[in-house]
C-alpha positions in Angstrom: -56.5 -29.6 50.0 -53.2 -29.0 48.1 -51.4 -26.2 50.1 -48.2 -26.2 47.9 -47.8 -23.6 45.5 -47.5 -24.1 42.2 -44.0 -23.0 40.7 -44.6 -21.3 37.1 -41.7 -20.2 34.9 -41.8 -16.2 34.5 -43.3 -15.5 30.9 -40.4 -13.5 29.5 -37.2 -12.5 30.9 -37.0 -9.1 32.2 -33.8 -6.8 30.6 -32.8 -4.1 33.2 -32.4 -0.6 31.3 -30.9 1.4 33.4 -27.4 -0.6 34.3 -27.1 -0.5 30.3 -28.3 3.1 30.2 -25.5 4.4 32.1 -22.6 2.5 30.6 -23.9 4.2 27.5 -23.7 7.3 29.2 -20.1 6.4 30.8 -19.0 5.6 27.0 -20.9 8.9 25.7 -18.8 10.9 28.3 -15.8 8.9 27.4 -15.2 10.0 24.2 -16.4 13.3 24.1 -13.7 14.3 26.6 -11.1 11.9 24.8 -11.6 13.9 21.8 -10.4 17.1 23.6 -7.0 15.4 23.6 -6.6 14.5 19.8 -4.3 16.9 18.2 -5.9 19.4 15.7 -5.5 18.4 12.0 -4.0 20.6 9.9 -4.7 21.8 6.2 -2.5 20.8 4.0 0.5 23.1 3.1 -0.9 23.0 -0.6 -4.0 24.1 -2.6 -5.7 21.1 -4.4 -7.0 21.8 -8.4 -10.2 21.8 -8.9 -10.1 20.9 -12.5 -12.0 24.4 -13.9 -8.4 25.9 -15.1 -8.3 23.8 -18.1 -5.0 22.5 -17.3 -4.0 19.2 -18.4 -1.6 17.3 -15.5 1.8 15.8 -16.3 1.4 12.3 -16.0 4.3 10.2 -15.1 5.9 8.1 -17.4 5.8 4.4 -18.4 7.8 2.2 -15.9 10.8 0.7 -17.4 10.6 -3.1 -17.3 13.0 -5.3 -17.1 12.4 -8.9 -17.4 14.6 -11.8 -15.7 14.2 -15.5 -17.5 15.1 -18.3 -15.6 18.6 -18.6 -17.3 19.7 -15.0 -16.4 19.4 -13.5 -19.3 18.2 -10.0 -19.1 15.5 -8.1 -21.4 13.8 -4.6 -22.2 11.1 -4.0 -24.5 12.1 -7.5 -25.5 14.8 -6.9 -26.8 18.2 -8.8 -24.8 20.6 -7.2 -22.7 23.4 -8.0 -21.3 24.2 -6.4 -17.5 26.8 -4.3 -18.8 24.3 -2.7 -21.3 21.5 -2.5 -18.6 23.9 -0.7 -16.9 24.4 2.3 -19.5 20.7 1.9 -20.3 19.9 3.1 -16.9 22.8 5.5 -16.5 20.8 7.4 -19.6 17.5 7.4 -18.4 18.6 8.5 -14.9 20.0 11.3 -16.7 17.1 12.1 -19.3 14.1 11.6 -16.3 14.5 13.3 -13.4 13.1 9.9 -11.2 12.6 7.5 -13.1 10.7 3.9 -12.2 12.4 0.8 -13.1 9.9 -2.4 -12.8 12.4 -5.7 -12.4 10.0 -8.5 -13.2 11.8 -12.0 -12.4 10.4 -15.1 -13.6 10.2 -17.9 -10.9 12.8 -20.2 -12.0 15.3 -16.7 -11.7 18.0 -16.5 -9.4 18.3 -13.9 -7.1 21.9 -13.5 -7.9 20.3 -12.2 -11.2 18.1 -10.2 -9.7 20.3 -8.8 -7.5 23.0 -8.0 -10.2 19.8 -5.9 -11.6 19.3 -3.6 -8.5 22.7 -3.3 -8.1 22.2 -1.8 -11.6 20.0 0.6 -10.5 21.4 2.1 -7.5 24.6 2.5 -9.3 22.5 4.7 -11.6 21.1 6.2 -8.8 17.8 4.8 -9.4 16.0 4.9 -6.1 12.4 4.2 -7.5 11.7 0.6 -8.5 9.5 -2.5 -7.8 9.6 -5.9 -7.7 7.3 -8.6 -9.7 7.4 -11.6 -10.0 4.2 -14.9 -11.3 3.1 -17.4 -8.7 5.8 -20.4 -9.1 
């Protein structure tokens, strides 16, 4: 007679629902009384166009771009440039735009004495609106 039991492995394993139920629930009540605490937001101070008026947007104007080559030498439009002229170049356009966007695109052989001497350009022009470009060396 064989008296010892025989020891089978359980067919599936059994998930318990209701510890994961109620940390669900915990969550659930978690962020529903967060949410009381987040500040109200507000409508804008504005009224946004539809588009139905007809009216045609003022669209901002081109970027000026001033190119750096590697040797210093400055350029708009192509067109060379010395610093000197740069400077009364972007005296006039602070003066004809009322913000205007200066782009100062340096190639990667530039100094950044160069491109220095080019922002120092612009904020003496009081040109607060410009970006930096630059190719992959």
């Amino acid at each position: 007679m064989n008296f010892r039991r025989q020891l089978r492995a359980p067919d599936a394993p059994l998930m318990q629902t209701a510890p994961l139920l109620s940390v669900v629930l915990l969550l659930l009540c978690l962020f529903v009384g967060g949410s009381a605490f987040v500040p109200a937001v507000h409508e804008p101070g504005f009224e946004l166009s539809d588009g139905t008026n007809g009216q045609l947007v003022e669209q901002r104007p081109e970027a000026m771009v001033v190119e750096i080559s590697p040797a210093g030498e400055l350029s708009v439009s192509r067109q060379a440039l010395t610093l000197d002229e740069l400077r009364v170049r972007l005296r006039q356009l602070s003066r004809e735009m009322p913000d205007p966007v200066v782009r100062v695109r340096a190639d990667p052989g530039a100094l950044v004495l160069h491109v220095l001497g080019v922002l120092e350009a612009c904020r003496s022009a009081a040109i607060t609106c410009y970006t930096l470009a630059g190719d992959e060396p």
